[in-house]
N, C-alpha and C positions, 0 to 999 in steps of 0.2 A: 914844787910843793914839798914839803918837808914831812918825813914821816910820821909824825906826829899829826901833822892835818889828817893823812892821809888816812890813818889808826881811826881819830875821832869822825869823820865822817862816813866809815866804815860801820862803826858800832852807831850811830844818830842812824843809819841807814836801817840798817839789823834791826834795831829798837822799833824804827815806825814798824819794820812788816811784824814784826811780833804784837804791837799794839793793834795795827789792823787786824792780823790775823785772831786775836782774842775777840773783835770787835764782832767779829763777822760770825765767831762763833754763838756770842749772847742770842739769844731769845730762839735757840734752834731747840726745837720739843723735839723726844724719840718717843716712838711708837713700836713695841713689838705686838705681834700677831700672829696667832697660829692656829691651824687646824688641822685635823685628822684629814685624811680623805684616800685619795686615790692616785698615781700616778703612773703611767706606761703600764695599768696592768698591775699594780702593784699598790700593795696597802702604805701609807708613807703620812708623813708629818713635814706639813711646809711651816715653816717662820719666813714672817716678813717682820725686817728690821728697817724703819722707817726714821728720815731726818726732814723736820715740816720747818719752814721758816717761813713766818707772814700766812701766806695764802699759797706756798711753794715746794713741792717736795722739793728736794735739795740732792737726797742719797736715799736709795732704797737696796737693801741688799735680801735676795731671796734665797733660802736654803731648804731643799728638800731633802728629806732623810728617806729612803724608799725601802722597805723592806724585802729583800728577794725569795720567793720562797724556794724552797729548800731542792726543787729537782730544779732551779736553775742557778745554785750556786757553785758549780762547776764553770758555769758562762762568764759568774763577773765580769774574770778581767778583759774579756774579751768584750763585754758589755763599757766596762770603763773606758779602751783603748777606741771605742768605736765614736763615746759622746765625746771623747777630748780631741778627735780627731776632727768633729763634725762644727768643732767650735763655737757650740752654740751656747753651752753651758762648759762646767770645768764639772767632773765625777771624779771621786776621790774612794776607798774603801770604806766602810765600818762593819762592824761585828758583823751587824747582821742583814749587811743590803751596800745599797751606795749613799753617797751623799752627794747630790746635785748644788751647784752654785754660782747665780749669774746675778747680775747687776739690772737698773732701770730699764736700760735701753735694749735690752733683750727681746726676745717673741713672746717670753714666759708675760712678761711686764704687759705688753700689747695683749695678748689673752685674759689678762684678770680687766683687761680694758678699765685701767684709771688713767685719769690725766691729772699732769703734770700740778697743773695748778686747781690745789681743794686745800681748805684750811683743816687743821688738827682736827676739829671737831667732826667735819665732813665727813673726814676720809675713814674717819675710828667708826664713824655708823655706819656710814658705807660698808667695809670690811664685814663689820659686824653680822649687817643683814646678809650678807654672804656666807655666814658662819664661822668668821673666825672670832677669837679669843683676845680681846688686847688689854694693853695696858701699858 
């Protein structure tokens, strides 16, 4: 085969998975959500950043911002080195606390107990009546 085939069936190739890959993107709704509340003991703000497609979550990413109070911010990092080690979430620094962040298939996800399969509308009342904020 001559290089030139070899060029153009490379780029025809490229082209479909970009075309699929736009394809598969269409009709995906985001859902952000968030609430005040509570976590480990600790005053904090979770966002759920959610991808619905059909009747399908797709992608859910959860972020907790936890606020530490103040006689346990000496512990941080010690706090930080313990969740990252425990693998269950990924903890990161901020100003004034941690920030927690795991994906669908977490324990976090199995505790807010949703399943997988709820349409956009569902899942936003859902959320809702549980007190979060979306949009």
């Amino acid at each position: 085969m001559k290089k030139r085939h070899i060029v153009m069936v490379t780029v025809l190739v490229l082209f479909a998975l970009i075309m699929f890959g736009i394809k598969d993107s269409k009709n995906v709704k985001n859902l952000t959500c968030t609430v005040n509340g509570e976590f480990l003991n600790m005053e904090s703000l979770t966002t759920l950043k959610i991808k619905v497609k059909g009747n399908k979550i797709k992608d859910m990413d959860i972020i907790i911002d936890a606020i530490l109070p103040k006689e346990s911010l000496d512990q941080k990092q010690d706090l930080i080195n313990s969740f990252n080690a425990s693998g269950k979430m990924k903890a990161t620094s901020t100003k004034e606390g941690i920030r927690f962040q795991t994906g669908m298939y977490s324990n976090y996800f199995k505790a807010l107990k949703m399943n997988t399969k709820s349409s956009y509308s569902d899942l936003k009342s859902t959320l809702e009546l549980e007190g979060f904020s979306c949009k």
